[in-house]
Gaussian input, Z-matrix of N, CA and C with variables (Angstrom, degrees):
# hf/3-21g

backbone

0 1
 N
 C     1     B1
 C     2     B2     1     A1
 N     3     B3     2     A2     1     D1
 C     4     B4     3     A3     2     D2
 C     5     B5     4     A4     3     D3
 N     6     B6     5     A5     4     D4
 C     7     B7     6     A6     5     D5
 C     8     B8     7     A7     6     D6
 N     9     B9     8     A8     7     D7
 C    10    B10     9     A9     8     D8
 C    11    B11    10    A10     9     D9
 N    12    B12    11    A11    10    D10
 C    13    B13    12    A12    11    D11
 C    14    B14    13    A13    12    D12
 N    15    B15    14    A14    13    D13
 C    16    B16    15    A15    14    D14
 C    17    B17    16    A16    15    D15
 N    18    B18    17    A17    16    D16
 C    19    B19    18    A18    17    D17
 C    20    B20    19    A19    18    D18
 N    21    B21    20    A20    19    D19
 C    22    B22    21    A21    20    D20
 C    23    B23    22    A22    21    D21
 N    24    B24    23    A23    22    D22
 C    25    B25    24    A24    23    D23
 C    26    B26    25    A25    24    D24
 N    27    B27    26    A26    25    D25
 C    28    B28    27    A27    26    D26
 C    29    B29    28    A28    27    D27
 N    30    B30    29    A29    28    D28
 C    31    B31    30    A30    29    D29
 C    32    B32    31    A31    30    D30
 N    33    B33    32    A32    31    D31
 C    34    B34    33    A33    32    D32
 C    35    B35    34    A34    33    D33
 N    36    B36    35    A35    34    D34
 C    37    B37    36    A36    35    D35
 C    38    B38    37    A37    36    D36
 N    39    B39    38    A38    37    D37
 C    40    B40    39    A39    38    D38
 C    41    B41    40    A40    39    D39
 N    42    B42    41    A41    40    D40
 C    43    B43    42    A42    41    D41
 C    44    B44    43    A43    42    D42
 N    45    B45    44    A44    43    D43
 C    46    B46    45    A45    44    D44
 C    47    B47    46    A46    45    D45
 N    48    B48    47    A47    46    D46
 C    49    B49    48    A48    47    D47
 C    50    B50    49    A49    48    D48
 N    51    B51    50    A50    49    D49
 C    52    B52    51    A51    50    D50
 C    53    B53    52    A52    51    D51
 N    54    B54    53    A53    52    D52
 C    55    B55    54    A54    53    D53
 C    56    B56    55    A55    54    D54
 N    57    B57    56    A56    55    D55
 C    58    B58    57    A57    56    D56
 C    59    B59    58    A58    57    D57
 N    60    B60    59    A59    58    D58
 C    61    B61    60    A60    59    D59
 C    62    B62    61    A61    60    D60
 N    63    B63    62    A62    61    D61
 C    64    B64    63    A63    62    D62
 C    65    B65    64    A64    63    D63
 N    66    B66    65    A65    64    D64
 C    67    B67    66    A66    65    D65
 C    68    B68    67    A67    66    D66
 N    69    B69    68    A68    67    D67
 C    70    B70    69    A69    68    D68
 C    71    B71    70    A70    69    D69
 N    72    B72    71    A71    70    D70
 C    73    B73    72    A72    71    D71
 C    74    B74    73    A73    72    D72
 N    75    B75    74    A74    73    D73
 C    76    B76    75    A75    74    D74
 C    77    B77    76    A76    75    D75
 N    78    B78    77    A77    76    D76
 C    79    B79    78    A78    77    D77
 C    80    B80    79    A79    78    D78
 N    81    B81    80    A80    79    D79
 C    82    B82    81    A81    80    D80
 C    83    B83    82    A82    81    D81
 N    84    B84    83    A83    82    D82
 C    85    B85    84    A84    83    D83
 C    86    B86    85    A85    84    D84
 N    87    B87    86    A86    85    D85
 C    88    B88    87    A87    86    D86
 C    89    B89    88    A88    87    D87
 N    90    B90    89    A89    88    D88
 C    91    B91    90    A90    89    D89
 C    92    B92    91    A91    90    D90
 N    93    B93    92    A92    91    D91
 C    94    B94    93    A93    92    D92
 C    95    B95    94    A94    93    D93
 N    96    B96    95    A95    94    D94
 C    97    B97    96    A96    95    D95
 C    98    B98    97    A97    96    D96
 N    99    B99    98    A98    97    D97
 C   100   B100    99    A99    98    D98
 C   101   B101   100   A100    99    D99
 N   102   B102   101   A101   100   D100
 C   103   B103   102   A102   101   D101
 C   104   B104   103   A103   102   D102
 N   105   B105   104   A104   103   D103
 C   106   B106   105   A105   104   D104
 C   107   B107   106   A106   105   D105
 N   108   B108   107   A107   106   D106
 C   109   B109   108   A108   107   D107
 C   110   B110   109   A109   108   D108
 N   111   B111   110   A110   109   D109
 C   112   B112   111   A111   110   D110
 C   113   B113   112   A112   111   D111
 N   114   B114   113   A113   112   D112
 C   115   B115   114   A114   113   D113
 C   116   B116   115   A115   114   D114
 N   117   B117   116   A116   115   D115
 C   118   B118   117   A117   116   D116
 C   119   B119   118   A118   117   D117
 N   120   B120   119   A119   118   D118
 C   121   B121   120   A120   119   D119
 C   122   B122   121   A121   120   D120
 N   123   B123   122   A122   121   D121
 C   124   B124   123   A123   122   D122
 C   125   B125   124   A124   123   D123
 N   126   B126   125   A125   124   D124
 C   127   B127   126   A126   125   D125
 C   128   B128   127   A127   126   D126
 N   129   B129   128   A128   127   D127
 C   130   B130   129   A129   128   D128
 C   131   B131   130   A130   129   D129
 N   132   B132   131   A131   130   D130
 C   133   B133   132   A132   131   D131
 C   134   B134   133   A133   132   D132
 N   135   B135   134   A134   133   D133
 C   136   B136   135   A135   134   D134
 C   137   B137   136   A136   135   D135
 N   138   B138   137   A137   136   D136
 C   139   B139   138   A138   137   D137
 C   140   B140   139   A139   138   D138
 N   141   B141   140   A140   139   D139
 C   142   B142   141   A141   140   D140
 C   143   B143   142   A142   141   D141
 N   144   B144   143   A143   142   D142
 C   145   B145   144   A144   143   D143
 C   146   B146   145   A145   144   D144
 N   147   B147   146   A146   145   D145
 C   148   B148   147   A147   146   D146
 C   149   B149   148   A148   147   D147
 N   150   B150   149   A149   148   D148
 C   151   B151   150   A150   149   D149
 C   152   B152   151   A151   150   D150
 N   153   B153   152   A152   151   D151
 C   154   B154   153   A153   152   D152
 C   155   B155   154   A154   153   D153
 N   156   B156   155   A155   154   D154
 C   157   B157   156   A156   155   D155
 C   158   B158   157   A157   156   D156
 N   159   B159   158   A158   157   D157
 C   160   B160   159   A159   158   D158
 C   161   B161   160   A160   159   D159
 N   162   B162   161   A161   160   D160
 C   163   B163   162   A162   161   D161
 C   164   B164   163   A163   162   D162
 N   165   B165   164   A164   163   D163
 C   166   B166   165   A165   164   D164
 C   167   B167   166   A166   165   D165
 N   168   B168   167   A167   166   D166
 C   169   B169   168   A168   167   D167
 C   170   B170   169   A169   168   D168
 N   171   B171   170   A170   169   D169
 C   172   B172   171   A171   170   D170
 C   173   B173   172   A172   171   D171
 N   174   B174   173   A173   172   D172
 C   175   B175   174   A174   173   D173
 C   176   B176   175   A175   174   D174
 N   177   B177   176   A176   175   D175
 C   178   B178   177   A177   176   D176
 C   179   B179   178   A178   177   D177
 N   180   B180   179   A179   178   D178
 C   181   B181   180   A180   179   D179
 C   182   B182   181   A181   180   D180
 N   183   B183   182   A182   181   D181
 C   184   B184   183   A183   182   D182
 C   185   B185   184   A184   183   D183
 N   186   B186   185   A185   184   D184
 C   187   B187   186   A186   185   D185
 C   188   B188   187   A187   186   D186
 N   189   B189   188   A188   187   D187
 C   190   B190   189   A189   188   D188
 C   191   B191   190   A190   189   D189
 N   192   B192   191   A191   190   D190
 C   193   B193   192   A192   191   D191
 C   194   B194   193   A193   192   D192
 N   195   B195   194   A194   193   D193
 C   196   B196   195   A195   194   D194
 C   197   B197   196   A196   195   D195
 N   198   B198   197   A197   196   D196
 C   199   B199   198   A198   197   D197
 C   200   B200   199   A199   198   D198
 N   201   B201   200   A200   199   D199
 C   202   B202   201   A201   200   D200
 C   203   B203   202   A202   201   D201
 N   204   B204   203   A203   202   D202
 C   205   B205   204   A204   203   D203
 C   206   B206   205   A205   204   D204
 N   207   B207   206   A206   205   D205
 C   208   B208   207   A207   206   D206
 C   209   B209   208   A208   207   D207
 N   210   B210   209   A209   208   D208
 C   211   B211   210   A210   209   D209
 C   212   B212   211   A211   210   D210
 N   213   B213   212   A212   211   D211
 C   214   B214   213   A213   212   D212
 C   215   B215   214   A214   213   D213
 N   216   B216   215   A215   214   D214
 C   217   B217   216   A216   215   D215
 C   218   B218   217   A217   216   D216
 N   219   B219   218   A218   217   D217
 C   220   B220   219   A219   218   D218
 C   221   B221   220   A220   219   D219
 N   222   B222   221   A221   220   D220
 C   223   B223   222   A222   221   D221
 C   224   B224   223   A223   222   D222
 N   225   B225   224   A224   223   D223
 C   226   B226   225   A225   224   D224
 C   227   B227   226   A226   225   D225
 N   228   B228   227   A227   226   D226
 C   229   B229   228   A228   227   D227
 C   230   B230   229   A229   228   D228
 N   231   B231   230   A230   229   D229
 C   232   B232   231   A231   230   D230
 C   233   B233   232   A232   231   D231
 N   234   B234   233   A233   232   D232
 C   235   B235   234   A234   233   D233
 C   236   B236   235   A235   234   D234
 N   237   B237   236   A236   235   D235
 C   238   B238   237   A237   236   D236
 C   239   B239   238   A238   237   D237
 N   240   B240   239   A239   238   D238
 C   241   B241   240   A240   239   D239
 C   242   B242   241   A241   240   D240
 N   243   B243   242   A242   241   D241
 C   244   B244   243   A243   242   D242
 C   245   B245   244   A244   243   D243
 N   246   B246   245   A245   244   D244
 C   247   B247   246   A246   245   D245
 C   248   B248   247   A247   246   D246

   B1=1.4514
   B2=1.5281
   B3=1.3751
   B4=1.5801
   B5=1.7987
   B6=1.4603
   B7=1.8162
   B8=1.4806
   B9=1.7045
   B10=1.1000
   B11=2.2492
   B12=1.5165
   B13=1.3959
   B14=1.4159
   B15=1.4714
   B16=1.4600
   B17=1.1034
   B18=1.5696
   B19=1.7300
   B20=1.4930
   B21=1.5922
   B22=1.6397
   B23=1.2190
   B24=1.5618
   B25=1.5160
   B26=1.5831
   B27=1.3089
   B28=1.2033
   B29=1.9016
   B30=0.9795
   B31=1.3605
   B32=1.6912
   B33=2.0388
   B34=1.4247
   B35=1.3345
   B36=1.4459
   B37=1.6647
   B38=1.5410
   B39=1.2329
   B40=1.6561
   B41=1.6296
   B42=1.2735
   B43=1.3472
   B44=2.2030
   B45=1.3472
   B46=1.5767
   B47=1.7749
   B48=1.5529
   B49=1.5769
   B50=1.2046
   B51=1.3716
   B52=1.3854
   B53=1.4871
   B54=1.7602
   B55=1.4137
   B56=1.3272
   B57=1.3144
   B58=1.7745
   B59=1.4171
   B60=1.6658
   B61=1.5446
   B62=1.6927
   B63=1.6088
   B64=1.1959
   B65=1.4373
   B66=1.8493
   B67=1.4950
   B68=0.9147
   B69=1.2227
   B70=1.7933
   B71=1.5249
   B72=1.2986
   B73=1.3331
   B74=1.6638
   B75=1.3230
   B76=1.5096
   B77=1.4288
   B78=1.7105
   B79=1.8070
   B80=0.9353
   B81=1.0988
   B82=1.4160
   B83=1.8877
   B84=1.2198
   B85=1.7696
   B86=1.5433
   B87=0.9922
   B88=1.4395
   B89=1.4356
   B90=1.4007
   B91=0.9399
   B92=1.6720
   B93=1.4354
   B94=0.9108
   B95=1.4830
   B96=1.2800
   B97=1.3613
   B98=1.5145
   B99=0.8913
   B100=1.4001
   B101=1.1898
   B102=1.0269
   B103=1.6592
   B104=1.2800
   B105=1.5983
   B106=1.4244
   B107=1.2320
   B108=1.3271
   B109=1.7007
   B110=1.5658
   B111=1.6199
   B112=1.0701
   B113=1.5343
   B114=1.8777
   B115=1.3166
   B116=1.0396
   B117=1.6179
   B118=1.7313
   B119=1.8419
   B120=1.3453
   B121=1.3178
   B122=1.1635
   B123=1.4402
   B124=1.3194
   B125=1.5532
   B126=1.5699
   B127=1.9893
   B128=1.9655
   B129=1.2074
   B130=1.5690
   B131=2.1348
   B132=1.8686
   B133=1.2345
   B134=1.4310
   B135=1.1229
   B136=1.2541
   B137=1.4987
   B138=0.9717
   B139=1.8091
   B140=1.7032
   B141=0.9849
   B142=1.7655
   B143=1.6050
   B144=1.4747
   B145=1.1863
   B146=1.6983
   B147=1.2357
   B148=1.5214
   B149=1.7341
   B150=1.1674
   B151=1.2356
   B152=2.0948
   B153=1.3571
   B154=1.6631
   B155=1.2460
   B156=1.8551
   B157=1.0532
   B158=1.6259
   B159=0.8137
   B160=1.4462
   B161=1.4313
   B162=1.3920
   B163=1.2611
   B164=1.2405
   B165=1.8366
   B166=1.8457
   B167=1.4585
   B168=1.3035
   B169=1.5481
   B170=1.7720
   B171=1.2204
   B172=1.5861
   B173=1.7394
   B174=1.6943
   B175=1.6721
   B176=1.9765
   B177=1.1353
   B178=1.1651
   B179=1.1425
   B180=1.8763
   B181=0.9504
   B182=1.3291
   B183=1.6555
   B184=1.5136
   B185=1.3019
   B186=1.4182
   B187=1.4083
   B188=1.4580
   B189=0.9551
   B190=1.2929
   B191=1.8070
   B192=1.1674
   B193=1.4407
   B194=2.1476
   B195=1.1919
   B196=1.7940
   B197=2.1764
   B198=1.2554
   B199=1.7322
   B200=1.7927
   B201=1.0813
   B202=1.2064
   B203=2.0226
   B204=1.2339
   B205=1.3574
   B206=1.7377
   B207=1.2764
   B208=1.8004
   B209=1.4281
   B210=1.4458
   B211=1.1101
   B212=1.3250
   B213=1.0891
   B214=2.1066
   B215=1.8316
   B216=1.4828
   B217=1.8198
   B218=1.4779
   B219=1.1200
   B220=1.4577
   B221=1.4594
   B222=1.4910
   B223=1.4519
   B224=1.7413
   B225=1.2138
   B226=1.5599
   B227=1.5247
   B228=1.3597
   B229=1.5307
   B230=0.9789
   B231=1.9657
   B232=1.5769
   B233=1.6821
   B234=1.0103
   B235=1.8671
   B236=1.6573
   B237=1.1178
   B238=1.9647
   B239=1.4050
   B240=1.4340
   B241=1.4661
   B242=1.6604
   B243=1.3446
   B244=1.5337
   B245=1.1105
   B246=1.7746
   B247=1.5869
   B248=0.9860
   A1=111.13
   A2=116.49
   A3=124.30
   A4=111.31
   A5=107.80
   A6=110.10
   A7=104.08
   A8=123.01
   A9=83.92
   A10=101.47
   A11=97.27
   A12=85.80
   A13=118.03
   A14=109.90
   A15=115.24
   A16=117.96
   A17=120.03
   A18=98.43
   A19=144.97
   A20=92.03
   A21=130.68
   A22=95.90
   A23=117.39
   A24=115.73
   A25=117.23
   A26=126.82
   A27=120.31
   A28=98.69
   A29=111.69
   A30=118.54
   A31=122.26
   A32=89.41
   A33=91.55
   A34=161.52
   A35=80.17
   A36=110.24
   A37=106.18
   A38=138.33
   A39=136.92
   A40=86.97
   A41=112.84
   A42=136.96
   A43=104.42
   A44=93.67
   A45=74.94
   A46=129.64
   A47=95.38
   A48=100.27
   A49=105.18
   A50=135.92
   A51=125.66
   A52=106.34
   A53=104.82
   A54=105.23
   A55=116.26
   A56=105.40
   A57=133.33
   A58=85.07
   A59=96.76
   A60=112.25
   A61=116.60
   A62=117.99
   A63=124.06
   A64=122.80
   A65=97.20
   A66=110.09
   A67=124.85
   A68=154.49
   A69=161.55
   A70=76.64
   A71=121.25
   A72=137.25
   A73=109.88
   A74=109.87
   A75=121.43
   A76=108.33
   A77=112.97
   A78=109.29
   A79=122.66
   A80=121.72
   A81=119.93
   A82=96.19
   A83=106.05
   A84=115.70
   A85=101.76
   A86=113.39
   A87=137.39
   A88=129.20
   A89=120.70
   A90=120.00
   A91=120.82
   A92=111.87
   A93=134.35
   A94=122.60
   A95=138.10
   A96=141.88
   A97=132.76
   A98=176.09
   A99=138.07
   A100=145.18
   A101=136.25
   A102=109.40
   A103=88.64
   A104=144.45
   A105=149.74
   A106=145.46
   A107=136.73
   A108=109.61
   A109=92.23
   A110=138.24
   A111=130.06
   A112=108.03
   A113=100.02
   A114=102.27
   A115=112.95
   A116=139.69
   A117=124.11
   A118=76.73
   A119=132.05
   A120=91.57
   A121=141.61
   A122=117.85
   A123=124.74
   A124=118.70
   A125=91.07
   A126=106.83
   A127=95.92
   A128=100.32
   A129=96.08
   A130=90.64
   A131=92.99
   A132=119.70
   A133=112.83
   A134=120.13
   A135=146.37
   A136=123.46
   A137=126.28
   A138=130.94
   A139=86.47
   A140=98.55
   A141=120.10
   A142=105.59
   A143=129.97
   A144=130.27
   A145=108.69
   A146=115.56
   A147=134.93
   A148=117.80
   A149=118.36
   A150=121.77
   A151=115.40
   A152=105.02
   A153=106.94
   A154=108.10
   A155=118.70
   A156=127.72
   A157=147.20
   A158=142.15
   A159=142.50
   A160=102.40
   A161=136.17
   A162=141.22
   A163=92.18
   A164=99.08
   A165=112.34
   A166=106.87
   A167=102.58
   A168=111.83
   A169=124.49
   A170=108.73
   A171=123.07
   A172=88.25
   A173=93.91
   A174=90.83
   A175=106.52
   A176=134.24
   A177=129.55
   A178=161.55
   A179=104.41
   A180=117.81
   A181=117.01
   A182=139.37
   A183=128.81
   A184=116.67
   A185=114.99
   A186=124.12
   A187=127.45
   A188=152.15
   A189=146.31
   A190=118.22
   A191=108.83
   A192=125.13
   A193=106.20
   A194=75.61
   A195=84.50
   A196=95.91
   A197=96.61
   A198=101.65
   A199=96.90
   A200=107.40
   A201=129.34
   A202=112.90
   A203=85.16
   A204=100.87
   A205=123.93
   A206=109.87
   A207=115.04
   A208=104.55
   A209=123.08
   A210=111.12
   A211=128.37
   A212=115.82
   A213=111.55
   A214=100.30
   A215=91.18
   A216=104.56
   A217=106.66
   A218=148.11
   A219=143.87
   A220=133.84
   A221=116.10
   A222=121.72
   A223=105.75
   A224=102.36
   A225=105.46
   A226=111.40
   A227=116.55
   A228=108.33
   A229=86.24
   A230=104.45
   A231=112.55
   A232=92.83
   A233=87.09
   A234=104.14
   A235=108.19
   A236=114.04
   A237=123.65
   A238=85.85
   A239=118.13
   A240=105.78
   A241=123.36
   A242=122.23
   A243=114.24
   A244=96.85
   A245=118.47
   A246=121.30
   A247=135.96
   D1=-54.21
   D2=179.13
   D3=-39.32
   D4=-33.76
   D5=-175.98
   D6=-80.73
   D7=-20.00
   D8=-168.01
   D9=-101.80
   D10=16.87
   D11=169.99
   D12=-100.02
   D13=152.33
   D14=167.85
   D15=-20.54
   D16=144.24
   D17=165.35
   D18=-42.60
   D19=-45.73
   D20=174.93
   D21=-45.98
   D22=-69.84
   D23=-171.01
   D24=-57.27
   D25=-24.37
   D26=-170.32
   D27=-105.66
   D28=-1.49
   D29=169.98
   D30=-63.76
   D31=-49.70
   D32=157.09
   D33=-126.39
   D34=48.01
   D35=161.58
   D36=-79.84
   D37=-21.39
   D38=-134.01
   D39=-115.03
   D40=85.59
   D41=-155.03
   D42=-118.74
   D43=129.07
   D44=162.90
   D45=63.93
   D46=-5.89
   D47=-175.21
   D48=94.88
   D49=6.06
   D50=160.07
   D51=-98.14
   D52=153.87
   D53=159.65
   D54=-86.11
   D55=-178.50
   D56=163.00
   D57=-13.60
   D58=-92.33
   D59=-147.83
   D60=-39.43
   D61=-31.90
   D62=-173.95
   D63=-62.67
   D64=-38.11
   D65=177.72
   D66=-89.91
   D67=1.02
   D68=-98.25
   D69=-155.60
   D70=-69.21
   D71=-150.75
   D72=-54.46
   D73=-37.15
   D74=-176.08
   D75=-107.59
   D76=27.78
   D77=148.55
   D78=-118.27
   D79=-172.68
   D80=-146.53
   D81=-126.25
   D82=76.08
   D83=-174.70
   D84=-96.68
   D85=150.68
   D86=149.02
   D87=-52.27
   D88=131.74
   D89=172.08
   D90=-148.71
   D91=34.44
   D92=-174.15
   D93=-59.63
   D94=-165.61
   D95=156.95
   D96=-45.09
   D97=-50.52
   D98=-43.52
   D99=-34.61
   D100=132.25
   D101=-162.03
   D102=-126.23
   D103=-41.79
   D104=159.39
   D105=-130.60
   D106=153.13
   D107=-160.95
   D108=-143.61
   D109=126.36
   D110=165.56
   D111=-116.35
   D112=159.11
   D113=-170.33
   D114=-124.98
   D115=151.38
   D116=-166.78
   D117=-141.19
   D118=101.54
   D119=169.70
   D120=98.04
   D121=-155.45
   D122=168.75
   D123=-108.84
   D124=39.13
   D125=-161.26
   D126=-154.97
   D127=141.87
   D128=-179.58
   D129=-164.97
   D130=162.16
   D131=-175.60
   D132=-126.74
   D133=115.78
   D134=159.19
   D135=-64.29
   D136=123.57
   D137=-178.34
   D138=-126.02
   D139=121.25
   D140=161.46
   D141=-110.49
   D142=152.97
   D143=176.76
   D144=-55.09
   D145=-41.53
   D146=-171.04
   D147=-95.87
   D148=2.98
   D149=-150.75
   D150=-175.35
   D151=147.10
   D152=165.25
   D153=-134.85
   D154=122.37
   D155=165.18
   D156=-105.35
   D157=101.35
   D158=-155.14
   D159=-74.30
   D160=157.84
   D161=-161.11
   D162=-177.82
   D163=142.91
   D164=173.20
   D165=-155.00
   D166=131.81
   D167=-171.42
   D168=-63.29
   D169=126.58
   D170=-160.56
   D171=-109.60
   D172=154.56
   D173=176.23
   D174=-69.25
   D175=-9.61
   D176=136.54
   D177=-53.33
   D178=-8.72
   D179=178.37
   D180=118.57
   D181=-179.73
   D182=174.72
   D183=-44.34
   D184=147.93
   D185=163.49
   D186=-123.21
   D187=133.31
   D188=171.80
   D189=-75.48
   D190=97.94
   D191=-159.89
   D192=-80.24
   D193=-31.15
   D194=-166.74
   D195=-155.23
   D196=144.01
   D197=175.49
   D198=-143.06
   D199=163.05
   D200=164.69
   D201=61.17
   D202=43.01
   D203=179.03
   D204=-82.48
   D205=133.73
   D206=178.29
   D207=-111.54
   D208=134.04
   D209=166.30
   D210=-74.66
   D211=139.60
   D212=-168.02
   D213=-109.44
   D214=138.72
   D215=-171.78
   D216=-52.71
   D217=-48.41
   D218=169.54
   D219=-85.17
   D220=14.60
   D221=-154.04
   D222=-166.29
   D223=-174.33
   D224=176.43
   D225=-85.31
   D226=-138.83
   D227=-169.29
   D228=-112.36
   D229=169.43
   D230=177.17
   D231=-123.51
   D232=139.86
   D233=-160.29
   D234=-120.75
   D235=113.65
   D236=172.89
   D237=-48.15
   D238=-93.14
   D239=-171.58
   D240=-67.94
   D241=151.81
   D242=157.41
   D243=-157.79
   D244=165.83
   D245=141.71
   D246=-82.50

């Protein structure tokens, strides 16, 4: 999971002296279906049945910018992971 997020995003998980891999493991992400995917760009949104993910294009290819996102009634989403 840690490779396929942004750096940023996996930067701040690495909390306390743990890495990526330690923290990733004890949230609570999605891994649902897809159900829709929009694209703006060099920036795109993911709808999983279980989950909303933000993604932005790296000269490597997709990245996972933000996971485990809810949308909140006055604001954007609040996301376990982000950069």
């Amino acid at each position: 999971m840690c490779g396929a997020l942004a750096p940023d995003a996996a930067e701040s998980l690495e909390s306390g002296g743990k890495q990526c891999a330690a923290q990733v493991t004890g949230l609570d992400l999605g891994s649902g279906a897809i159900t829709g995917v929009q694209v703006w760009g060099e920036r795109a949104q993911a709808h999983l049945s279980d989950d909303t993910v933000f993604l932005a294009r790296f000269p490597g290819g997709w990245k996972v910018t933000a996971a485990g996102c809810e949308p909140q009634p006055k604001g954007p989403y609040d996301c376990e992971v982000e950069a």
